[in-house]
N, CA, C and O of each residue as an XYZ file, in Angstrom:
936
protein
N      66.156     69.803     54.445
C      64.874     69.637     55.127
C      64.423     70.981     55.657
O      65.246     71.524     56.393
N      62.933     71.844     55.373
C      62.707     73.035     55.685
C      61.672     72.232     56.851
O      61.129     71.133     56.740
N      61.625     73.182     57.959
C      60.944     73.094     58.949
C      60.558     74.216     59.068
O      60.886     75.168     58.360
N      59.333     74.225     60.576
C      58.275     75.120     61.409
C      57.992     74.520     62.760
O      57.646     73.379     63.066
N      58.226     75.572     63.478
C      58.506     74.909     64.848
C      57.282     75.117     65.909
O      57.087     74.371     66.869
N      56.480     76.273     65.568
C      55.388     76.630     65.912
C      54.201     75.703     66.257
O      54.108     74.823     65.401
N      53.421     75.620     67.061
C      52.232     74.675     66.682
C      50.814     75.700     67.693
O      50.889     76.411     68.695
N      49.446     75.222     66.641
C      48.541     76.151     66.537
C      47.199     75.351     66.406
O      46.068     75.615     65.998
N      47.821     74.269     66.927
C      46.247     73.193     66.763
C      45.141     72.718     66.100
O      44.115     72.101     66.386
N      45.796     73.317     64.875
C      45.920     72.604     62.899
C      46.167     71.214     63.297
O      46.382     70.600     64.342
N      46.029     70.919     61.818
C      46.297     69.440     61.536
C      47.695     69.701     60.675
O      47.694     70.137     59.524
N      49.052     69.312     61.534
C      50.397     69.301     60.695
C      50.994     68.219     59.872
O      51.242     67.029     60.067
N      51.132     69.016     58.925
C      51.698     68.320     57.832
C      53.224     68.116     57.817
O      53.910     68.888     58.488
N      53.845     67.070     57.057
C      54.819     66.569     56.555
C      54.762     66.493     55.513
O      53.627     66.311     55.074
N      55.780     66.572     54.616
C      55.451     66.339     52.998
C      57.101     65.972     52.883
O      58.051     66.630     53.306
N      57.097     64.489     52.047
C      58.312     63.596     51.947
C      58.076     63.426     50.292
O      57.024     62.962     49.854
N      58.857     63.731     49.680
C      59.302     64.065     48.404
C      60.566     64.212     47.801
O      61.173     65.278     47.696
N      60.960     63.064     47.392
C      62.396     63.549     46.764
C      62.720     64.799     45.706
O      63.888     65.168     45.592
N      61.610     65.475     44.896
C      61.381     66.395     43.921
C      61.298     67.240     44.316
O      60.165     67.687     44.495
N      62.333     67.917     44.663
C      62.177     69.688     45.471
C      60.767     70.337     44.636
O      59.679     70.432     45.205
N      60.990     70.752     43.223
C      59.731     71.035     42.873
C      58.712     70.710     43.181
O      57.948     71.553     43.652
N      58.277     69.269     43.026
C      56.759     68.760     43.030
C      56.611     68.542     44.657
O      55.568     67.909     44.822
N      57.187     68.791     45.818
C      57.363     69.073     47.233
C      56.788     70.250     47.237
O      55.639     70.241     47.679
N      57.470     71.917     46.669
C      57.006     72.832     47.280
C      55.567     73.080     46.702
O      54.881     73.990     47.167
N      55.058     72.190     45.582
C      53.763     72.044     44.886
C      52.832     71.283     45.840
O      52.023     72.016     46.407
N      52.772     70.164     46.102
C      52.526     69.507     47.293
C      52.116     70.448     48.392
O      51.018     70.364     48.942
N      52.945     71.267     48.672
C      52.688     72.494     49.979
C      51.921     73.052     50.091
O      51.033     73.161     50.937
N      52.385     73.902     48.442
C      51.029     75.122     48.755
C      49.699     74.587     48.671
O      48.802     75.092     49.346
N      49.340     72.965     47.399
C      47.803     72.351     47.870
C      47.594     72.254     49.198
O      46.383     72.316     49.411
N      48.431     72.090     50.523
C      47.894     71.242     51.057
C      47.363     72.613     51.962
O      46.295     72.598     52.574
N      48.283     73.790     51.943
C      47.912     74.728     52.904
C      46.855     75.466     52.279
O      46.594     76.568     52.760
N      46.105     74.998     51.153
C      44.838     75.704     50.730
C      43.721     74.882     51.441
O      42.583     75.131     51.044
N      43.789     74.365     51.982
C      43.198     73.744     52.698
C      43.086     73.010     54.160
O      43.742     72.130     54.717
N      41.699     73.960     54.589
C      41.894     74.397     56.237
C      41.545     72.786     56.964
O      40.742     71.985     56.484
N      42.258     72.595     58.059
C      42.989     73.320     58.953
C      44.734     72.915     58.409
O      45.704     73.560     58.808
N      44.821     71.844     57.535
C      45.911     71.838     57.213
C      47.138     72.937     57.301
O      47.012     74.109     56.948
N      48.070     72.488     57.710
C      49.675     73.567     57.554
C      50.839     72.584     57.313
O      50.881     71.654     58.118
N      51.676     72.608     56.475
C      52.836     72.413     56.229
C      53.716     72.484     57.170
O      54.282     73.552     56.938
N      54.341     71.881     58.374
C      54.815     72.327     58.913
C      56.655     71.390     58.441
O      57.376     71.377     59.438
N      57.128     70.918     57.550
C      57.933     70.712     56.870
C      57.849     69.542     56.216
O      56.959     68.705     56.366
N      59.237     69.445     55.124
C      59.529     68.673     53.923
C      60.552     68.480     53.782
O      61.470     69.299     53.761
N      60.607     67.026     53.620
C      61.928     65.788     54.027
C      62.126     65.379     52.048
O      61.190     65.221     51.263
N      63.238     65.323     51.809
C      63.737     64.330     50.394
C      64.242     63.496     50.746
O      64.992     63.253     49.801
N      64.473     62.618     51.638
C      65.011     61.035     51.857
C      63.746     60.678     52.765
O      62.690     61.297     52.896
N      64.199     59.435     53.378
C      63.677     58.380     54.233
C      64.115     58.773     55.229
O      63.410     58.828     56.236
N      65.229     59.103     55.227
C      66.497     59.433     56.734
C      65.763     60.711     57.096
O      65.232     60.846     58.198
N      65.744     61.446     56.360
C      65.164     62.921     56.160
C      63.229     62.660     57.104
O      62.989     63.206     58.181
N      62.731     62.236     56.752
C      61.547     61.894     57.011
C      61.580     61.679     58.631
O      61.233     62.505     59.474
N      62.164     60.159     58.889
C      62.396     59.947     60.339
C      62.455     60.667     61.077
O      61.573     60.886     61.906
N      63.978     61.495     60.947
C      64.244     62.686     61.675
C      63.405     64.103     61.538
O      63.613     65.044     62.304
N      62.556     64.138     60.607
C      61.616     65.501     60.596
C      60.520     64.965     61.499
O      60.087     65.873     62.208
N      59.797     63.551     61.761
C      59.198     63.304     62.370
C      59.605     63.152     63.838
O      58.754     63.332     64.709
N      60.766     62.853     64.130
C      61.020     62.724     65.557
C      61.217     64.869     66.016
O      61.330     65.269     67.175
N      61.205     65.563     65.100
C      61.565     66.890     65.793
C      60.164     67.528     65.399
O      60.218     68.704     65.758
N      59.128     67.303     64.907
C      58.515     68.093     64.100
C      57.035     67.348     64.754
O      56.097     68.100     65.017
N      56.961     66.556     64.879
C      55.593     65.165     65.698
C      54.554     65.935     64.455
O      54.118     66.974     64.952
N      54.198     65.809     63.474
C      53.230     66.048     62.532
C      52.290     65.026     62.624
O      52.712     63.905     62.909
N      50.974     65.208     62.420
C      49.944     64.778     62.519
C      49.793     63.550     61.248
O      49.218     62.467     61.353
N      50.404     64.030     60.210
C      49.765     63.510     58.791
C      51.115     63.605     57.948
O      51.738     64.663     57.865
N      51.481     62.547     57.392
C      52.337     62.858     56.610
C      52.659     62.209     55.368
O      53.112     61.067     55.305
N      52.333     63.215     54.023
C      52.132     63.065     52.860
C      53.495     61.947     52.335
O      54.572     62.543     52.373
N      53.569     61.041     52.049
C      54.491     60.446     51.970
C      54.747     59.739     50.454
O      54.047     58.896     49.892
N      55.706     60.231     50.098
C      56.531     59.457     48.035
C      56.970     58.049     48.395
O      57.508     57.838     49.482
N      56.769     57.137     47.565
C      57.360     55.843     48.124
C      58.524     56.369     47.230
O      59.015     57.393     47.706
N      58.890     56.107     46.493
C      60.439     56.632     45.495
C      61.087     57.282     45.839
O      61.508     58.077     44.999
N      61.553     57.398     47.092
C      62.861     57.590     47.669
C      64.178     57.220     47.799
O      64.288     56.143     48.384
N      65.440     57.829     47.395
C      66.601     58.111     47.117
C      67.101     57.179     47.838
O      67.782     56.435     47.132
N      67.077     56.785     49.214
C      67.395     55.790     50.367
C      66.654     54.827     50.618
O      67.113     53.687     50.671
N      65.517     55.061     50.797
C      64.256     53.846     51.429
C      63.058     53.959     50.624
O      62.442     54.988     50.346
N      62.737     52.428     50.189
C      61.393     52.654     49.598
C      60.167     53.431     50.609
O      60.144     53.091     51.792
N      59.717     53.896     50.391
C      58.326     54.916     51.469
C      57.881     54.118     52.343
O      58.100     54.349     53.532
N      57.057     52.849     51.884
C      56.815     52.074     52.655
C      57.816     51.597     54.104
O      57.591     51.843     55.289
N      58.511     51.140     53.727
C      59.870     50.866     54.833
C      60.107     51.969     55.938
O      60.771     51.886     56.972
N      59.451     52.920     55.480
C      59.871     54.583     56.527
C      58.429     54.494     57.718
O      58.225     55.050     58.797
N      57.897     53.843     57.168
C      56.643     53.727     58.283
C      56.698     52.794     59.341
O      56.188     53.171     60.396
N      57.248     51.547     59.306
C      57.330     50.607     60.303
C      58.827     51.128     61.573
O      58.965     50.746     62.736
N      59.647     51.999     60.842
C      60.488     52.068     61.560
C      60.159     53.410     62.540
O      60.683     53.566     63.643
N      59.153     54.387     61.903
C      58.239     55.415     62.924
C      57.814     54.675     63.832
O      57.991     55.088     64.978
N      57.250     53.596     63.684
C      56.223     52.477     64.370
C      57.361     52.236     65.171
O      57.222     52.732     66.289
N      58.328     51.712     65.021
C      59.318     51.601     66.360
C      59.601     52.554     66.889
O      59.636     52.616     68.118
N      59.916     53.692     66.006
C      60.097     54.916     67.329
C      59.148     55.575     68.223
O      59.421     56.298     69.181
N      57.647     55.128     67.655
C      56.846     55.303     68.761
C      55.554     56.045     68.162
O      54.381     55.911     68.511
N      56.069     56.819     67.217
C      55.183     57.910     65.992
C      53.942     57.231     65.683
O      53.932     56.082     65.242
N      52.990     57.846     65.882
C      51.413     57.275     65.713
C      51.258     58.406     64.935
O      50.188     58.924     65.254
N      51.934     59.176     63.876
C      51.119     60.135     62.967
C      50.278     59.226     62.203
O      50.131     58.027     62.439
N      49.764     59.864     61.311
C      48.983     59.038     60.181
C      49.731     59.403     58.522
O      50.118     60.538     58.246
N      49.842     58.133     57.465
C      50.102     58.404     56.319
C      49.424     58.424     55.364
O      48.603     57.518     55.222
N      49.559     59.671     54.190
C      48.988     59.205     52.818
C      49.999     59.239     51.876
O      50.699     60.148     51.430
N      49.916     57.944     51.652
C      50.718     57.837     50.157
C      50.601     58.361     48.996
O      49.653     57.917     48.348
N      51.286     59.223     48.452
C      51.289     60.123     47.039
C      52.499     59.461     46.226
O      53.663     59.692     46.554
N      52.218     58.747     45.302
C      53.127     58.033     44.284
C      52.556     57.776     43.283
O      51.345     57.778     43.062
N      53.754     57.443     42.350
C      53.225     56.917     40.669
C      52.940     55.418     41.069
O      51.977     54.931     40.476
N      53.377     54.866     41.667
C      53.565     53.653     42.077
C      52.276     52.425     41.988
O      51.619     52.318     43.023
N      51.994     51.761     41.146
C      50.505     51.068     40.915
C      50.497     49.790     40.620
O      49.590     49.222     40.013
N      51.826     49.122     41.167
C      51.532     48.312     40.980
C      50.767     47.642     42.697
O      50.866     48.080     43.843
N      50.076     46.499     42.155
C      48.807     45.659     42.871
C      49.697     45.254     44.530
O      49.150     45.308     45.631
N      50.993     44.909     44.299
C      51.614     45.092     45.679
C      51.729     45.758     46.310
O      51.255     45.621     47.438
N      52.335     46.720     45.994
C      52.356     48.064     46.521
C      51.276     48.594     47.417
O      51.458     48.888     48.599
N      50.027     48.707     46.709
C      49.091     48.781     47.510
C      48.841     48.106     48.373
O      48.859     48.451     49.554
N      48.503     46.793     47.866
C      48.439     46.035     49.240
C      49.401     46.125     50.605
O      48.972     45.838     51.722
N      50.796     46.577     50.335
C      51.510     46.624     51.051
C      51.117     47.403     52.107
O      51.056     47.143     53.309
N      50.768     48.744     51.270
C      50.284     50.282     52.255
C      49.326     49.946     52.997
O      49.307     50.114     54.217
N      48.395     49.410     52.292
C      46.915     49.218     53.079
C      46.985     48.586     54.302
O      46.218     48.773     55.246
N      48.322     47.514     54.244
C      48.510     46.769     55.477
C      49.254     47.372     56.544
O      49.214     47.069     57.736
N      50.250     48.670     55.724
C      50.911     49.415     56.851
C      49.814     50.543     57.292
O      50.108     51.573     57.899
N      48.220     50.092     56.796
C      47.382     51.124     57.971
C      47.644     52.839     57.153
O      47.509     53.917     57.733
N      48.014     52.646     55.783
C      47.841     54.171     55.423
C      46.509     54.630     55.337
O      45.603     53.796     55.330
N      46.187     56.182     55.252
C      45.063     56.467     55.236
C      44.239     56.779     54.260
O      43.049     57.089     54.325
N      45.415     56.614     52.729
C      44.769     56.688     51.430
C      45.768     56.703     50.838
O      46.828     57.149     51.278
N      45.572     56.159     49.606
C      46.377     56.569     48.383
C      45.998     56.979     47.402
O      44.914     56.753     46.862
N      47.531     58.155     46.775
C      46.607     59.241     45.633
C      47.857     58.592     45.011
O      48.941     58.195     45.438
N      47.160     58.665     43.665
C      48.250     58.447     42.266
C      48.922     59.845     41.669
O      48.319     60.904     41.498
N      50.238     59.595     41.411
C      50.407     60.656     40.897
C      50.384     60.517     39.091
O      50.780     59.472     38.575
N      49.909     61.616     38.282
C      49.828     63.188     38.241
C      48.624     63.557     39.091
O      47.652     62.821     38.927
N      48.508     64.418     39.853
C      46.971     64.912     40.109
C      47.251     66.044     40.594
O      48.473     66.169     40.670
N      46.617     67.059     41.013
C      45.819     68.466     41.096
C      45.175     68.552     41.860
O      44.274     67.725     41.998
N      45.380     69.869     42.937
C      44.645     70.668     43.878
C      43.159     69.741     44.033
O      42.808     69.286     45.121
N      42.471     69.576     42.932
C      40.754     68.666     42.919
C      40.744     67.448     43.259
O      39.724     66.893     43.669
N      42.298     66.654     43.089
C      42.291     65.452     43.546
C      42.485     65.051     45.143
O      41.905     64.244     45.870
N      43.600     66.015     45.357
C      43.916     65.794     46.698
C      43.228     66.712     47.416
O      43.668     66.200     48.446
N      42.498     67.669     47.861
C      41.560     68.287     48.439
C      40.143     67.525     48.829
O      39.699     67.657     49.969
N      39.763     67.086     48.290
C      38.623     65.563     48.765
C      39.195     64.843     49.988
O      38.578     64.693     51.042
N      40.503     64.388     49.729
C      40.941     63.279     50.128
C      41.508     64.138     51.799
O      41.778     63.607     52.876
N      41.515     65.033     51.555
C      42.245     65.638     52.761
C      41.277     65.818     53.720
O      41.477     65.406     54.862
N      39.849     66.597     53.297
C      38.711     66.902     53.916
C      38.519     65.694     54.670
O      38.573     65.521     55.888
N      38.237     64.725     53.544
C      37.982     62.907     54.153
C      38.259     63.114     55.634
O      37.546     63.385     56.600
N      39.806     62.843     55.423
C      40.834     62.953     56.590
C      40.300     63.552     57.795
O      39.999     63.123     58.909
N      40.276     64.779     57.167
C      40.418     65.479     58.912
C      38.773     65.330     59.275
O      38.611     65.912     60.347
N      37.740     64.882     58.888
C      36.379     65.081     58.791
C      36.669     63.054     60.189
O      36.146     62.982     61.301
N      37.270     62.254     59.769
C      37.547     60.867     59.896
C      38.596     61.280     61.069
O      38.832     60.264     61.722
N      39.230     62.274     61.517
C      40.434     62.714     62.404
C      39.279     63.497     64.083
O      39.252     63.399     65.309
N      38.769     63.992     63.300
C      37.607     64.641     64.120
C      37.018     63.896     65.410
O      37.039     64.003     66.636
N      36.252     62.731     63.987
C      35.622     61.694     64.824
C      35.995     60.774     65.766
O      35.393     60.413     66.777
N      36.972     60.462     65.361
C      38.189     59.808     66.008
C      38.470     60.806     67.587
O      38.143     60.353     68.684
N      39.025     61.988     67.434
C      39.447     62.838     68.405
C      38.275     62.967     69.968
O      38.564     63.021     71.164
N      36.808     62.980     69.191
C      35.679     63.141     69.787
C      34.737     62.395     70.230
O      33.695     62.748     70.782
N      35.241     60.966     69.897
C      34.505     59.823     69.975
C      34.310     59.490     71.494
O      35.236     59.498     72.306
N      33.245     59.249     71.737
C      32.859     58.723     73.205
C      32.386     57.066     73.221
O      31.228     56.713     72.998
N      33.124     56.450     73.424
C      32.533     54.883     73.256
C      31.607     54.146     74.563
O      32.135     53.965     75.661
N      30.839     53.938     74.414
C      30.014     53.115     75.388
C      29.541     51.776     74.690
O      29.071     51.031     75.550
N      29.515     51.386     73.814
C      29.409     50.272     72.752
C      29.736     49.985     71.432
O      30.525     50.663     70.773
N      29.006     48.754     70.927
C      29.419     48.634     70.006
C      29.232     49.535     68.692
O      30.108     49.641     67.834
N      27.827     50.253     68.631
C      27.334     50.878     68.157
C      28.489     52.624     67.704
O      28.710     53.252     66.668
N      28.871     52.746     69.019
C      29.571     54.206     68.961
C      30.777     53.513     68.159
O      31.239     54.042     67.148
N      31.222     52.392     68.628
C      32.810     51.854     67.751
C      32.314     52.005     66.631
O      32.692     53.110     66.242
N      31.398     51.326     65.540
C      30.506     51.411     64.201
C      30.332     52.768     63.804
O      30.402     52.789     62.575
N      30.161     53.771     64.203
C      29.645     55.250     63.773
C      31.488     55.119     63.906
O      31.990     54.406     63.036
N      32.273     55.633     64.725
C      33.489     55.879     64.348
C      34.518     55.647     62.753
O      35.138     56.349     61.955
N      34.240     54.442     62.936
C      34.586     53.227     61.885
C      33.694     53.625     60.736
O      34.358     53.632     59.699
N      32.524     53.936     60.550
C      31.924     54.111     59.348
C      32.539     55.261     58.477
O      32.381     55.209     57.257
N      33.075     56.058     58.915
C      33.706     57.187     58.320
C      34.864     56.453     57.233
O      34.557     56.370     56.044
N      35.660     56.142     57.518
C      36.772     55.290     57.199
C      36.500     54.380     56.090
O      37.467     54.064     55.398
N      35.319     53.889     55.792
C      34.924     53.000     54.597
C      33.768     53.322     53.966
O      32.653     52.848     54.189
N      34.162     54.377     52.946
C      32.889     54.930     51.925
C      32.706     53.882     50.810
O      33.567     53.832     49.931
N      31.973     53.296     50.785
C      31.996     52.874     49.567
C      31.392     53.261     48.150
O      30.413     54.001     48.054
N      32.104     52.658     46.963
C      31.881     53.514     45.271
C      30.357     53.064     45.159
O      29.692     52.037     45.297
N      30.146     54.625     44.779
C      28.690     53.798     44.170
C      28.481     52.602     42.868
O      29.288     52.548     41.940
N      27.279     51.673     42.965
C      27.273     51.071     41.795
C      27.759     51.388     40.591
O      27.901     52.610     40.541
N      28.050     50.915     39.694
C      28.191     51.226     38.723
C      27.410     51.689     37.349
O      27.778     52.228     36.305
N      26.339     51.285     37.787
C      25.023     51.556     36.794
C      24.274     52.891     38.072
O      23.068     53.136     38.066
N      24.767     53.242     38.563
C      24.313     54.409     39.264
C      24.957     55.682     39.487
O      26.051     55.756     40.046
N      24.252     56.789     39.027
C      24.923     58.136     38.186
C      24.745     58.829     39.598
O      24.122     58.378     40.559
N      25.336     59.859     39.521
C      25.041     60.781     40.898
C      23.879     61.429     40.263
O      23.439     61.157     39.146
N      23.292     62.573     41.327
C      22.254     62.715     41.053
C      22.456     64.127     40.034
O      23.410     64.872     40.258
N      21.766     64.340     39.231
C      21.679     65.971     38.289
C      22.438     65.026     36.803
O      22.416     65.786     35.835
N      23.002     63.773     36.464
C      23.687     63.407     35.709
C      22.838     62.326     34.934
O      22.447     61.383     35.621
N      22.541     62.333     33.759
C      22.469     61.379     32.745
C      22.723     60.469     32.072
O      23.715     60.643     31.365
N      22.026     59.135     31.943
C      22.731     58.174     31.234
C      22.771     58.398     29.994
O      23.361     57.549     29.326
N      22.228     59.475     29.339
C      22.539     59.852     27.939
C      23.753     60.401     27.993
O      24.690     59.828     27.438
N      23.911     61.438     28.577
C      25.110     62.524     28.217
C      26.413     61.386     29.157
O      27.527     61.905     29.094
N      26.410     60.426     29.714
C      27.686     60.217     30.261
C      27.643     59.220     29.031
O      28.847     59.086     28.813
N      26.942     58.385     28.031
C      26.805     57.646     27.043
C      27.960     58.440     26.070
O      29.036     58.097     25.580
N      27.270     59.498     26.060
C      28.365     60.244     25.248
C      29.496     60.531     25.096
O      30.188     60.417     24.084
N      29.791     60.985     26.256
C      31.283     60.815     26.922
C      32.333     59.847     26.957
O      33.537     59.876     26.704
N      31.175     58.609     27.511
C      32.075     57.597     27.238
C      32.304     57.526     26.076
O      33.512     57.686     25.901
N      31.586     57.310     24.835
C      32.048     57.363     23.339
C      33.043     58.047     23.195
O      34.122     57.489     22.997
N      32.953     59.353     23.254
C      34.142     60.241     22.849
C      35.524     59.628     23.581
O      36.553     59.543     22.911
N      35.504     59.243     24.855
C      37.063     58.929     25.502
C      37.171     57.681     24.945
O      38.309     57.456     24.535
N      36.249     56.638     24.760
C      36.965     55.413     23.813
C      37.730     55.978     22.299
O      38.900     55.947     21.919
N      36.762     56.372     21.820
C      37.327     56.593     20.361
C      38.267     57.451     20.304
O      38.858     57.693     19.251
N      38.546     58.057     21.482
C      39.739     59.810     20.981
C      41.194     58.565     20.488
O      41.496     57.420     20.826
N      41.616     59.334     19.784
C      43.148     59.395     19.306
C      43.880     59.420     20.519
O      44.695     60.253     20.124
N      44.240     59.184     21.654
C      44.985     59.493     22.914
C      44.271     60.319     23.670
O      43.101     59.977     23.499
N      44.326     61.489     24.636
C      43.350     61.870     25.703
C      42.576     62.709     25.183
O      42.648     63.133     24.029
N      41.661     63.046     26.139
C      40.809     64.581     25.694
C      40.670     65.403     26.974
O      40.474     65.037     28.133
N      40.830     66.657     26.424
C      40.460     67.862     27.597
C      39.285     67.969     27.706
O      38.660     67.402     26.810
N      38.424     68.711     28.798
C      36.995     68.912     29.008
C      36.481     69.593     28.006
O      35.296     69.321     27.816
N      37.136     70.737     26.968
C      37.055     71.358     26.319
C      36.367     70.585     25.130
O      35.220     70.463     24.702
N      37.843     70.042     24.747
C      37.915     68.859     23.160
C      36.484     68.024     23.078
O      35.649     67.681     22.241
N      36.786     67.907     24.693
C      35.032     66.559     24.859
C      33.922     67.324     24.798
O      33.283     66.803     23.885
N      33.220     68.352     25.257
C      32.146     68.732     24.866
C      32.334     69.569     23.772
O      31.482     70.449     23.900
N      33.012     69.787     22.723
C      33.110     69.909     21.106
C      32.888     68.665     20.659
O      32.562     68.626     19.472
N      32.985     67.218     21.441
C      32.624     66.089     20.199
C      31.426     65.637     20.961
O      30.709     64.841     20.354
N      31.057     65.977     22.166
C      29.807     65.349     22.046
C      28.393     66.789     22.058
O      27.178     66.603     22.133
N      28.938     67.777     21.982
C      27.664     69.203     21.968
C      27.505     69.670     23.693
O      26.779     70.639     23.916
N      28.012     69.152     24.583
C      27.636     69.559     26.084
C      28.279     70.421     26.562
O      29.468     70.227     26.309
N      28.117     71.293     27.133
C      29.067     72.535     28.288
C      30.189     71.754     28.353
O      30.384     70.576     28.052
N      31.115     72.885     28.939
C      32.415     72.427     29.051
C      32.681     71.532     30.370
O      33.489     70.628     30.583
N      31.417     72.299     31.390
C      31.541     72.569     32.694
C      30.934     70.850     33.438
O      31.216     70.169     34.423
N      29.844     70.745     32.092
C      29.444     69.215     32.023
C      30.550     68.244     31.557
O      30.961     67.206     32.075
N      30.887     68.844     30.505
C      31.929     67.183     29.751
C      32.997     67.291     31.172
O      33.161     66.219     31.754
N      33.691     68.462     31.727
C      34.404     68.033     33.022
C      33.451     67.160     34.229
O      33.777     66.070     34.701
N      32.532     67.738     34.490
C      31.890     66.915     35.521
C      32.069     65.298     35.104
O      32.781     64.458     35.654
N      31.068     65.129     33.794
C      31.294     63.462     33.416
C      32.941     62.800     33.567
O      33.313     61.702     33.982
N      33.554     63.734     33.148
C      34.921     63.378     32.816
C      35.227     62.730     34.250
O      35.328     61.529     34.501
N      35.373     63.998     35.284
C      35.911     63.389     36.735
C      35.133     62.299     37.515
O      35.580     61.574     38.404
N      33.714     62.333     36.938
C      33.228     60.936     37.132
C      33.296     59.525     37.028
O      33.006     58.625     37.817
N      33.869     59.543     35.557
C      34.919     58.334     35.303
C      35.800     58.209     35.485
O      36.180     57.039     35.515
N      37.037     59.557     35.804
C      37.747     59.101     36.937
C      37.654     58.629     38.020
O      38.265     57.590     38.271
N      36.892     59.231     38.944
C      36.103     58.827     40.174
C      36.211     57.141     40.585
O      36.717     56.515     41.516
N      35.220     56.688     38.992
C      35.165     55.358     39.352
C      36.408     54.207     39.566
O      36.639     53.256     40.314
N      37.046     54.900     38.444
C      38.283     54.117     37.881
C      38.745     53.374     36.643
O      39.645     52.616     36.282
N      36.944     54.384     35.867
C      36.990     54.120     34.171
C      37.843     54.820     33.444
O      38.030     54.634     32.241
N      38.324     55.540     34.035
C      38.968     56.908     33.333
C      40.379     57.148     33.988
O      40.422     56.860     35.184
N      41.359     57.549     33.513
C      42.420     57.747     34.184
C      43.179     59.450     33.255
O      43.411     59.603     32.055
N      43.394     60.562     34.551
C      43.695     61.804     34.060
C      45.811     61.637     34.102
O      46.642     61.281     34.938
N      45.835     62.119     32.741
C      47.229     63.465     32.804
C      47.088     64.546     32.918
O      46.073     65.030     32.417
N      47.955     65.349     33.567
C      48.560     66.538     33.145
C      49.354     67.002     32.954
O      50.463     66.986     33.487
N      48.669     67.897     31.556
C      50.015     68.639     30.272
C      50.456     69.867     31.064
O      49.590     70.728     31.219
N      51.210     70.006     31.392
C      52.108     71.589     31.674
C      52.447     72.584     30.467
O      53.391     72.379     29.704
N      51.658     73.589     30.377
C      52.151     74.640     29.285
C      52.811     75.690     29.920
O      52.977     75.706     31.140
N      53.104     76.357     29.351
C      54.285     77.471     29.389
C      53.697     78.623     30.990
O      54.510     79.229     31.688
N      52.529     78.642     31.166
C      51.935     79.457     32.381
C      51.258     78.926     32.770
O      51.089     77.886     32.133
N      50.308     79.084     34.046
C      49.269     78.720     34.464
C      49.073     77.396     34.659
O      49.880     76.510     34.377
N      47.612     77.210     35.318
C      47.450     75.777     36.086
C      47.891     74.990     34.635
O      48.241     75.630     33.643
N      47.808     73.283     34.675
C      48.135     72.267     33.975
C      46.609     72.080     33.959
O      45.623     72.236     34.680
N      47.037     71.574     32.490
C      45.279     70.821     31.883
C      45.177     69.466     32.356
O      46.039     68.588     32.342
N      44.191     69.436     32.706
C      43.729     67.725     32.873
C      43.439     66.789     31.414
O      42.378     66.975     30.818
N      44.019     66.209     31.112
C      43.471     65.191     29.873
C      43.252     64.330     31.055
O      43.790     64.273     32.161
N      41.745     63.303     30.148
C      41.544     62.053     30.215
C      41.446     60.894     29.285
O      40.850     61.021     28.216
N      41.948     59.876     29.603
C      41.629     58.730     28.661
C      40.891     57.519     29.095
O      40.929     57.266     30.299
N      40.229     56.735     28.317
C      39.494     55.774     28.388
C      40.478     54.291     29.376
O      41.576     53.978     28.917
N      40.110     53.765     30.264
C      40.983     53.006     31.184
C      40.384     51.538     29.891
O      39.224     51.307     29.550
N      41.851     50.695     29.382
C      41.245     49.965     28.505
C      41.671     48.784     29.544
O      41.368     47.614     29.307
């Protein structure tokens, strides 16, 4: 378990990961992004507890696939020791219980894993933007409880509704190309089959991720960041 003992009135992190690798990966996203800091990283459940009882972190990135305790299980027993941090769940983990499970232990989001610096950087802003309000809130009614609370439940846009600068032609396209590909496509591959910028077929692309039409891998090559493929969610 690496620790930091310092505190600087950031928003501190925890990061619980049995994967030493994909932990110190985890890190450096999270400290690219302000006010976030790492202030340590647990590989068990046992590990976790005890980084939280010495470490009091604000937020803590949490793997359910742990070596000792499923993830979930590590939160109710904080809850007895007294720990009011907040959790986000980072797992492969999808199945329909699971979630429900988290949602009921009051996490503050869940990210699927594979994902990338673009995925979890949204989700963090969310956070501390929803941490803020919370911190600063002055209640005199019902009204101020409602503005608090509204932060906390964004909802997806329609589905027949594009953001704005985006086309129902060119996402037409897109979608074609990710049904029909042979297995995934890069942003690249996709605007070679449908004629659009690269910079576009990614935009559409993370759009249907977004919704939950689309679901991304990433390939690891020999250097440098990992490519995003996407495929058509059948």
């Amino acid at each position: 378990m690496t620790t930091t003992s310092d505190k600087t009135g950031t928003i501190d992190v925890l990061v619980v990961d049995d994967d030493f690798m994909v932990a110190r990966v985890h890190r450096a996203f999270v400290e690219r992004v302000e006010p976030f800091r790492v202030v340590g990283i647990a590989h068990t459940g046992a590990q976790a507890i005890e980084a939280v009882d010495a470490l009091r972190p604000d937020l803590i990135l949490l793997d359910l696939y742990l070596p000792d305790l499923f993830g979930l299980d590590v939160i109710p027993r904080l809850r007895t020791a007294g720990h009011d941090c907040d959790v986000m769940v980072i797992s492969a983990a999808q199945e329909a219980d699971t979630v429900r499970g988290a949602v009921r232990r009051g996490v503050v989001d869940y990210l699927l894993k594979p994902f990338d610096f673009e995925d979890l950087r949204p989700r963090l802003e969310r956070y501390a933007a929803q941490r803020g309000r919370l911190l600063t809130a002055v209640v005199r009614g019902q009204a101020d409880v409602d503005r608090v609370l509204a932060g906390a439940f964004v909802p997806a846009p329609p589905a027949h509704t594009l953001p704005k600068g985006m086309s129902v032609e060119t996402a037409a396209l897109v979608e074609r190309a990710l049904r029909e590909a042979d297995g995934t496509l890069s942003a690249t591959e996709c605007a070679a089959l449908t004629g659009v910028s690269r910079v576009s077929a990614r935009r559409y692309l993370e759009y249907f991720h977004s919704t939950g039409s689309a679901e991304v891998s990433l390939r690891y090559g020999a250097a440098g960041r990992p490519e995003r493929r996407y495929a058509w969610r059948t």
